[in-house]
Each structure stands twice: as C-alpha cells, then as structure tokens.
FIVOTOR-875901 format. One record per residue (C-alpha): x, y, z. Coordinates in Angstrom, 3 decimals. Example, Ala and Ser with C-alpha at 12.3 -4.5 7.8 and 13.67 -1.06 7.14 Angstrom:
// FIVOTOR-875901
+----------+----------+----------+
!        u !        v !        w !
+----------+----------+----------+
!   12.300 !   -4.500 !    7.800 !
!   13.670 !   -1.060 !    7.140 !
+----------+----------+----------+
***
This chain:
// FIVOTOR-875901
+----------+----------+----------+
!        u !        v !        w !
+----------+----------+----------+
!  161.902 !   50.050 !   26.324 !
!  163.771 !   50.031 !   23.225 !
!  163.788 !   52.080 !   19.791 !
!  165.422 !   52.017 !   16.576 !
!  167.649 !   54.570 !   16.101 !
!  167.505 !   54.594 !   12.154 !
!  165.377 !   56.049 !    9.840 !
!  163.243 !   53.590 !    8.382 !
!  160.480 !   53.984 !    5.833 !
!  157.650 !   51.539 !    4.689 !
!  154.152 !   51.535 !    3.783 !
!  151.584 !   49.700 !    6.051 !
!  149.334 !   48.972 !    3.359 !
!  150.064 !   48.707 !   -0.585 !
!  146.956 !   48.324 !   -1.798 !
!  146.016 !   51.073 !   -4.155 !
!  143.609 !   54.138 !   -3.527 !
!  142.688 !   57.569 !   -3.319 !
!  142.919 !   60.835 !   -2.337 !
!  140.366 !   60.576 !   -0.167 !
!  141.392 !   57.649 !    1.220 !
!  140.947 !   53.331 !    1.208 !
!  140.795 !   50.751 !    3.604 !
!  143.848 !   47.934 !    3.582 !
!  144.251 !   45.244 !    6.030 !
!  147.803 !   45.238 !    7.479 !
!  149.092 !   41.930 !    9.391 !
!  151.986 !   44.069 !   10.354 !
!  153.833 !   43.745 !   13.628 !
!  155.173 !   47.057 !   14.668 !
!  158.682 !   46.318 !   15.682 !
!  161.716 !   48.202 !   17.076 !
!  165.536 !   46.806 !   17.162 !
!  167.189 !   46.743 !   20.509 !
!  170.101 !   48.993 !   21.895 !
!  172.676 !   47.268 !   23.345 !
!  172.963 !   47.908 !   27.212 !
!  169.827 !   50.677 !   27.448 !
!  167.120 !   48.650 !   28.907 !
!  164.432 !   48.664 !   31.102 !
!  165.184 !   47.913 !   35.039 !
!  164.285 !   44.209 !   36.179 !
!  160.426 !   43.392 !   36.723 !
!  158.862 !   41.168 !   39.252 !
!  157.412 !   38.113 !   38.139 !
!  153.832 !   37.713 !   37.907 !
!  152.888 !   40.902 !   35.886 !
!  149.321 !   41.257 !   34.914 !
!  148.734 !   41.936 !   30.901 !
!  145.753 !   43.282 !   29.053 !
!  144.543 !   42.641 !   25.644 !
!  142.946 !   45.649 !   24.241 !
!  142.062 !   46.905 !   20.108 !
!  142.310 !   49.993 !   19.504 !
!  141.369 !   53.097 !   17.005 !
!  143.241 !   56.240 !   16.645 !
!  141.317 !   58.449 !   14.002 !
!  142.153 !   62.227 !   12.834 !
!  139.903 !   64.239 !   10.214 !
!  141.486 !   67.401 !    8.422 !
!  137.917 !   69.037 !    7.901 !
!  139.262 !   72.424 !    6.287 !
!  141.583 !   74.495 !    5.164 !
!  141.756 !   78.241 !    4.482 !
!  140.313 !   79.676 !    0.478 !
!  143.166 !   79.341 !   -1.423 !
!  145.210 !   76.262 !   -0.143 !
!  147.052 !   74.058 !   -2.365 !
!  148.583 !   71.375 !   -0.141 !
!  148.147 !   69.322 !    3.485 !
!  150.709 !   67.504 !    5.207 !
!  149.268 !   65.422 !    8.059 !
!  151.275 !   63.641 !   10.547 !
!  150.159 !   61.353 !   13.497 !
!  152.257 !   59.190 !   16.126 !
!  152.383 !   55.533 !   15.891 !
!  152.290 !   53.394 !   18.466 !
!  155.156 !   50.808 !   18.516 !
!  156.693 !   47.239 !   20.417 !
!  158.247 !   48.153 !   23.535 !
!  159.452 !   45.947 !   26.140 !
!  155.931 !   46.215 !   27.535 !
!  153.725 !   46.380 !   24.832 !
!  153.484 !   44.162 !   21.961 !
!  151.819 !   46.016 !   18.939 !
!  149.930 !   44.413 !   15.719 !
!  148.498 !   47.419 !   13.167 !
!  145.578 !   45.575 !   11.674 !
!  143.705 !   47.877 !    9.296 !
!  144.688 !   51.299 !    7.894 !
!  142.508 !   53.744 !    6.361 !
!  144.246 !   56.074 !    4.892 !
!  145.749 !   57.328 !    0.639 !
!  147.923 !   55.281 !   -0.726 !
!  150.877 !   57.512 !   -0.669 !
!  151.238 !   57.765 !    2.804 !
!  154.632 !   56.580 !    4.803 !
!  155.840 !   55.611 !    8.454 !
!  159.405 !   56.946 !    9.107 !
!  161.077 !   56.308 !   12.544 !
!  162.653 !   59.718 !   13.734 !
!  166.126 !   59.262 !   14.630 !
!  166.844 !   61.005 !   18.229 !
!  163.815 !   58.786 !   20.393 !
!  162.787 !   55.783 !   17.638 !
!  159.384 !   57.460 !   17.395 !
!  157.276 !   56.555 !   14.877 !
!  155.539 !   58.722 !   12.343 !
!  153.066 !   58.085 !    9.831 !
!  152.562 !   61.212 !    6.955 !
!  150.234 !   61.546 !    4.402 !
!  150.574 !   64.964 !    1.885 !
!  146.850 !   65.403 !   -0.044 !
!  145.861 !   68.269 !   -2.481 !
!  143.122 !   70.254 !   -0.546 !
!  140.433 !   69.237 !   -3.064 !
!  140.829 !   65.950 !   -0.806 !
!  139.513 !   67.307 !    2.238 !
!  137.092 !   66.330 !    4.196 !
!  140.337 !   63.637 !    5.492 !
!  139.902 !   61.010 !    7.545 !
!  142.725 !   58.790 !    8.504 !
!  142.001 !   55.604 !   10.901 !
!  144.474 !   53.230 !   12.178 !
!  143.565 !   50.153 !   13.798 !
!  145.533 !   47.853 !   16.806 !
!  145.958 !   45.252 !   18.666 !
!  147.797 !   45.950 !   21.843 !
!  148.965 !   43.515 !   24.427 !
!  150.174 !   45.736 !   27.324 !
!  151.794 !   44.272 !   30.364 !
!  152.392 !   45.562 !   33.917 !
!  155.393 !   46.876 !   34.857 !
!  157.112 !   46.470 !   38.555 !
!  160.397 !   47.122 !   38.691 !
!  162.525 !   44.794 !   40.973 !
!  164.602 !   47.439 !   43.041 !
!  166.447 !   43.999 !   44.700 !
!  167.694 !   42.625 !   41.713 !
!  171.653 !   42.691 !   41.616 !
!  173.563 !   44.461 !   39.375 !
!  173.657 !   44.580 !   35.833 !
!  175.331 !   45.914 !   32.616 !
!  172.768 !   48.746 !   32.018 !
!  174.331 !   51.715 !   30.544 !
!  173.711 !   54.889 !   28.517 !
!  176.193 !   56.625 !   25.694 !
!  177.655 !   59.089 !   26.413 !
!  175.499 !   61.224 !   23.698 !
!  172.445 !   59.543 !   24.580 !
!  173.187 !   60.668 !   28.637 !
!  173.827 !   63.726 !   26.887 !
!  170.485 !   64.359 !   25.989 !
!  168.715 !   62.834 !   28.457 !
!  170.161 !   65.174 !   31.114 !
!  170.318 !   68.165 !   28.686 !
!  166.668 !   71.219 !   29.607 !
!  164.332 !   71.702 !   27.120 !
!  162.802 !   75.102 !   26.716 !
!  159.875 !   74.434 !   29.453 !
!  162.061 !   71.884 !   31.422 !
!  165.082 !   73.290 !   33.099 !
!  168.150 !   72.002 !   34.795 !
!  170.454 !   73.405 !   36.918 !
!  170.303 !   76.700 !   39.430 !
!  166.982 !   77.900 !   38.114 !
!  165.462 !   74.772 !   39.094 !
!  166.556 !   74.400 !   42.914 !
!  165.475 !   78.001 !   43.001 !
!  162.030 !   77.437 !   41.388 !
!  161.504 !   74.297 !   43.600 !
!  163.083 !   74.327 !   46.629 !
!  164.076 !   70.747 !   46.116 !
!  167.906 !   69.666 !   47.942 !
!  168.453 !   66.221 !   47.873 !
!  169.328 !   64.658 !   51.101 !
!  172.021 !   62.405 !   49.074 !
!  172.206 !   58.931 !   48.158 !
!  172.678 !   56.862 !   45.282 !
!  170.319 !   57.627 !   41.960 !
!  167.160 !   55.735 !   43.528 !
!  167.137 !   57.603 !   46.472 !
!  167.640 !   61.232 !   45.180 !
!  164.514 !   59.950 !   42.690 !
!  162.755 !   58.626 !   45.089 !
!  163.230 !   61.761 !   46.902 !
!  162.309 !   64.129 !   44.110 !
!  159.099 !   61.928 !   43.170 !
!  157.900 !   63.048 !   46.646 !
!  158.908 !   66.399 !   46.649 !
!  156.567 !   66.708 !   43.436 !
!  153.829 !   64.243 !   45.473 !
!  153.889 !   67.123 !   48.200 !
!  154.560 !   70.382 !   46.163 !
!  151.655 !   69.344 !   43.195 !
!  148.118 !   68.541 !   43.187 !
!  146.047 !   67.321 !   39.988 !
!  143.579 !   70.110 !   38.853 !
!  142.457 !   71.169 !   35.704 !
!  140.751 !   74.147 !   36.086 !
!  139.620 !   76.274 !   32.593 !
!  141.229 !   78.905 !   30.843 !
!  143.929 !   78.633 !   33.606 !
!  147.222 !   77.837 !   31.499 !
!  148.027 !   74.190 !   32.663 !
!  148.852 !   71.323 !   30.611 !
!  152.080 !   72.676 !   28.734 !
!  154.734 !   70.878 !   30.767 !
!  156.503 !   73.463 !   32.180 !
!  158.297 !   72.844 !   35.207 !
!  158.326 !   76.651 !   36.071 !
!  154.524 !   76.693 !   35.749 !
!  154.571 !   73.382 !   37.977 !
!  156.458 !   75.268 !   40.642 !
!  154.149 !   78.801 !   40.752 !
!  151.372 !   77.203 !   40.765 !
!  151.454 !   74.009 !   42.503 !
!  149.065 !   71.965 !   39.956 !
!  148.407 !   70.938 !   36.915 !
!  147.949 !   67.769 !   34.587 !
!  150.499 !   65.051 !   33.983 !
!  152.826 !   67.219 !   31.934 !
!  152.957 !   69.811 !   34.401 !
!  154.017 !   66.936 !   37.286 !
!  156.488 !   64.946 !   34.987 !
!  157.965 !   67.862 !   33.844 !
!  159.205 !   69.037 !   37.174 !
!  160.191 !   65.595 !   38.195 !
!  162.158 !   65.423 !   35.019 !
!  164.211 !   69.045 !   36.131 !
!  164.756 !   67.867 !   39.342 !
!  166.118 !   64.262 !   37.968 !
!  168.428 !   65.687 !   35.643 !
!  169.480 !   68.403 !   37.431 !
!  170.462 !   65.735 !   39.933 !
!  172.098 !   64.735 !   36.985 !
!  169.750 !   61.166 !   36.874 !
!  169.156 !   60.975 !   32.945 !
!  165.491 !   61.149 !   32.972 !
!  162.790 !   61.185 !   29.821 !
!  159.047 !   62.122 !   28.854 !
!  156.709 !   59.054 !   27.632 !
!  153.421 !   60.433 !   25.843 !
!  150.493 !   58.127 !   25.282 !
!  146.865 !   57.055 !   26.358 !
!  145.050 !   56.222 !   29.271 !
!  142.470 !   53.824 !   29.850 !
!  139.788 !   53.199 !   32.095 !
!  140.070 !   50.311 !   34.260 !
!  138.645 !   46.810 !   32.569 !
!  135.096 !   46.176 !   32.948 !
!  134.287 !   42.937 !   33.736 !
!  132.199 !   41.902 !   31.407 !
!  134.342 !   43.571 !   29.013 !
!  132.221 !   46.348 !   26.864 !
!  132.006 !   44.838 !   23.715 !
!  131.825 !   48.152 !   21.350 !
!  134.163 !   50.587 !   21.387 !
!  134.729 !   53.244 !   23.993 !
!  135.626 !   56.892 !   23.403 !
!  139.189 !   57.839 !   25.714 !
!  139.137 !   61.744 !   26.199 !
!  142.674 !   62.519 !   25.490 !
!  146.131 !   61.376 !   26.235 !
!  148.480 !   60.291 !   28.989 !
!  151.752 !   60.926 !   29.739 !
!  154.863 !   59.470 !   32.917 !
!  158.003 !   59.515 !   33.150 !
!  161.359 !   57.092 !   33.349 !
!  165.255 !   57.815 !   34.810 !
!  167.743 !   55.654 !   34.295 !
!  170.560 !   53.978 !   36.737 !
!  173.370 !   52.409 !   35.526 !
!  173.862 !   48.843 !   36.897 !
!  169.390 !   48.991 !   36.917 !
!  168.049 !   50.094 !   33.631 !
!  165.096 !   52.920 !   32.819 !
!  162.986 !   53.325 !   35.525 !
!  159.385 !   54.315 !   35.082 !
!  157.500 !   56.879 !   37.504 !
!  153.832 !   58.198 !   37.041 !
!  153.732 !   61.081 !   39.753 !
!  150.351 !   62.266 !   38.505 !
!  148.312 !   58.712 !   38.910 !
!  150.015 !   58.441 !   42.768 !
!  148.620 !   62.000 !   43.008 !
!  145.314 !   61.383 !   42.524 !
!  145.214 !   57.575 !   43.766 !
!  146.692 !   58.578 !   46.905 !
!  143.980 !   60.207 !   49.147 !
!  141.987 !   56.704 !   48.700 !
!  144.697 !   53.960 !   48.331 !
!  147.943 !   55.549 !   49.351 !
!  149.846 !   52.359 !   48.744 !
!  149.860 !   53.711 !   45.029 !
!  152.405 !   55.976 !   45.722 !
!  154.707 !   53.016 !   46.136 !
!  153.192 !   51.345 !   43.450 !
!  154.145 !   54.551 !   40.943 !
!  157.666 !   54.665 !   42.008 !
!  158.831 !   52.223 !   39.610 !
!  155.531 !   50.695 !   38.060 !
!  153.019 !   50.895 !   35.714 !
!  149.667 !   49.340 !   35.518 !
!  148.465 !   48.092 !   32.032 !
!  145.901 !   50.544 !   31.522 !
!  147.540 !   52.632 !   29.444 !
!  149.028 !   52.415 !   25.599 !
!  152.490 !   54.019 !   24.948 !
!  152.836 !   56.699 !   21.585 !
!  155.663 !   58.667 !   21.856 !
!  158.926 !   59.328 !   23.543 !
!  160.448 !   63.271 !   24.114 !
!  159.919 !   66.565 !   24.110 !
!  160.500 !   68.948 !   21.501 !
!  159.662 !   66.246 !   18.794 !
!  161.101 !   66.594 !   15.486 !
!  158.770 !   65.224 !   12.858 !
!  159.509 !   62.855 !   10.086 !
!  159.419 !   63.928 !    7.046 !
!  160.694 !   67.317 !    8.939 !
!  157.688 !   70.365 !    9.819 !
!  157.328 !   73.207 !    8.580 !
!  157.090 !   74.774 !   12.157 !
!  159.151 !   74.442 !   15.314 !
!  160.036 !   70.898 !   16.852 !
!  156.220 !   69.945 !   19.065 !
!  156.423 !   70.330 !   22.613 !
!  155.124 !   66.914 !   22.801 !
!  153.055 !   64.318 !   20.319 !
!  150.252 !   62.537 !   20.519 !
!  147.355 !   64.589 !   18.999 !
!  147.254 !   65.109 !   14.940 !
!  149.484 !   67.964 !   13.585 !
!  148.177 !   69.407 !   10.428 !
!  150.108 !   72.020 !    8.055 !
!  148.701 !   73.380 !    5.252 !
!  150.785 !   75.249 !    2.492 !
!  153.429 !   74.858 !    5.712 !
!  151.948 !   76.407 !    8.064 !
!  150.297 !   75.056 !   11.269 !
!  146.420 !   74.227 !   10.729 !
!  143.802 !   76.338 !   13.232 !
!  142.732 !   73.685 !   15.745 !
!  139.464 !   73.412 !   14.836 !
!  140.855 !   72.304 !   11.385 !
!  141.669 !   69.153 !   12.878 !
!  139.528 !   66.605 !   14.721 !
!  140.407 !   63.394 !   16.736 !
!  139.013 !   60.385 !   18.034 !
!  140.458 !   57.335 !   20.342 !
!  138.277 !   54.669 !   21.333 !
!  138.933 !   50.783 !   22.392 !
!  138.027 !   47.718 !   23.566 !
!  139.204 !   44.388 !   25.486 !
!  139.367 !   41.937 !   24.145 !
+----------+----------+----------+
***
C-alpha cells in the first residue's frame, strides 16, 4: 500500500464558517502518490470488495478554567492499494488543514479553536470501497524493493517493540531457517501458540508491547502484532504496524442506519524483496481459530474487507508537530490544550457505518 512521502497541505472544504464549526460537502478523493518498487505482494484473483460509508466524529467537551487555546488532531483515512477513499462531508471550522506526515504518508487533519469554542464537534464523512486481500505466495519474482533508509526504519525497535537479544530472550522464538516467508511464517505461529486474545480490566493490555506480550501471554491486537513485529525484524524481515477499524461482518439485508464500531483495529505487514509487503493479522487467526482453523492460513498473508485502514507506525509524529511525545499509535482523537495533553474524558469519540 502506498504513501506520499511529502508534506502536503489542503483544505477539504472552503466554504466559510465558525468557530464552532460548519458543514461543507467535499467531492474529494483522498489520494496518495506511489513509491517506486515498495508495493504490496501479488493477490489472487477473485477478491471480494465491500462498499461501506462511514463517520468518524470527536467532541472536545472541556478544558481546564483558564485555557486559552485547543489544538485537535485526528487520523485520516486515505487510498491504499486496497481501499479506495471518497471524503464526502466535513464538519468542522474553517481553518482547519490535512497535512501528510513525512516518515509513513499518514494523514492528519488539525483544527486550533479558542476555548470559548468548546463544546467541539468535528465529523468527517466516507465512502470506502475496501477489497480483500490474498496474497499469491506462487507468483514469480518481482522488482519489489525497499531503500535502504526506509529498511532502515522498518527493521529499527521502538520503545515497546524490541529487536535483537532481548527479544529471543523474552520469547523463546529461534527460527528453524529459511528464506523471509518461512522465518514469518514461523514467527506468526510462534505468536499463534505463545498468545491468546483476552481483555481482561484494569489488567495493563492493549499498549503494544512486545515484552508485555511475552510475560503475559495475551492481550489485544497491539499486544500480538507487536511481538510478531520484534520477532520479524529481529529476523531482520522489515516489518510495520497498520492501525485502523474493524467491522462486523455484512448483514444481509444490509442495516440501513448507521452502526456504532467500539474502537479500533490494528495487523501487521513484512516485506520480501522479489514479493512486496505482506500483510498478517495474528490476532483475528487467534480468535477465528478454535471454530474455523483454516483462518490461520487465511491470516498469513490476507485480509478480509471488513476492516478500514487509518494509520501506519508507531511512535507517530503529528502534523503540525505536538506538543507532547511522538503517540504510541493513532487512531483515537488527540487533544492539547495550551500544549499540553487533554484528560481523557475531555475528549469523546464516535465511529459508526453502513453498507451500502
């Protein structure tokens, strides 16, 4: 899946407004420009797609006695090589921007309001095409390659994802050898056999730390994809962290109104010269796999359409640049106020969708 590399700024809507916001219709295909030789790995013909609108909301309700100024920043979904993305309404002041952050492509949209503005409520609108991915493991050779900075990163530990020593000693994991498929391959099901999905409360999962991962043996879909991701790169497989949403499955009928989705989503892809960017989602297989254990095939290299793609990375620098450190990952709202991070309950969210 492919992102522009440049910083690019642009309004989605220019019709005038508020503080407190206005509504503007915006015909506006989300685009990104290609990179020449990163690519995804071949697909299999006969994909299944899924046509779904979409609403991601955020509401600054608050701010401390005192405050002077709010800067509000929320992801932006964007065209992929899977997902084809039309913004069709934003609610939002007039002076807010999208900038594309230049070490993933993500991209941001920021609004700064006077805290007389508040209540906020920002609401973007979209229509999503989202196709299945299958990756074609039998497909010859290609020209797929990374730079040598962008391998660089890609193989480089974050502060709760390792590489190196501390991670075979964590995990336990030894490859058995092989070419780049095989060692993932093999590290997807040391995570399949070391994790299980739980979510108990108040327990400290759902950070993405690979160290927590290994301890404890569960977690959510950070906590598997960020040990795959240590074990990939310290098997020195370039390997990244893709945040989104997840959907339910389609009803059929299709639900005509809008349907509230609980929170977000998150996989992960390495790459292989000669193949391209592989995708994994060790978490679905996880919990698929007591009742259809073909799934765990099926997540070793694919992706089922029920799902919307936000963000790429960890550690996420923000455009225009936060106050606070880089985010561990993005998805939800991030709210500073007078530059410094907003309490939680500041800040509520809302996703909801439809097929269409």
């Amino acid at each position: 899946m492919n992102r522009s590399a440049a910083i690019v700024f642009g309004l989605l809507a220019a019709a005038s407004g508020c503080a407190s916001g206005h509504e503007s219709t915006a015909d506006s295909t989300v685009a990104a420009a290609p990179k020449e030789k990163e690519r995804a790995a071949p697909t299999k013909s006969g994909a299944k797609s899924r046509h779904i609108a979409f609403r991601y909301e955020a509401t600054v309700k608050s701010a401390p006695a005192g405050a002077k100024e709010v800067d509000l920043w929320l992801p932006v979904a964007q065209d992929s090589d899977f997902q084809k993305v039309k913004v069709t309404t934003v609610s939002a002041p007039a002076n807010h921007e999208i900038a594309v952050e230049p070490t993933q492509g993500n991209k941001i949209f920021h609004v700064r309001v006077p805290v007389s503005a508040l209540p906020l409520t920002i609401a973007i609108d979209y229509d999503i095409d989202r196709s299945e991915r299958r990756t074609d493991f039998s497909a010859g050779l290609n020209d797929a390659s990374l730079s040598a900075s962008k391998r660089a990163a890609d193989l480089a530990p974050t502060p709760l994802v390792p590489v190196g020593a501390t991670v075979g000693s964590l995990s336990g994991f030894k490859s058995s050898g092989g070419d780049a498929l095989k060692v993932a391959r093999q590290a997807y099901d040391h995570v399949m056999a070391k994790m299980k999905y739980d979510k108990p409360a108040n327990s400290g999962w759902g950070k993405g730390s690979t160290e927590w991962a290994c301890k404890e043996g569960f977690g959510n879909c950070t906590d598997f994809h960020a040990y795959f991701m240590s074990l990939a790169r310290t098997e020195s497989i370039p390997c990244r962290f893709t945040m989104g949403v997840s959907l339910p499955a389609k009803a059929e009928p299709p639900v005509a109104t809008m349907t509230d989705v609980p929170g977000y989503h998150c996989w992960a892809e390495f790459f292989v010269d000669g193949h391209g960017w592989v995708p994994v989602d060790v978490s679905e297989a996880s919990k698929a796999a007591p009742k259809s254990p073909e799934m765990v095939d099926y997540y070793f290299g694919g992706l089922n359409t029920d799902r919307i793609e936000f963000t790429l990375g960890r550690d996420v620098p923000l455009v225009p640049k936060q106050a606070g450190a880089p985010l561990n990952f993005f998805i939800y709202p991030y709210c500073e106020i007078d530059g410094k991070e907003a309490a939680k309950d500041a800040v509520a969210r809302k996703f909801s969708f439809k097929d269409l």
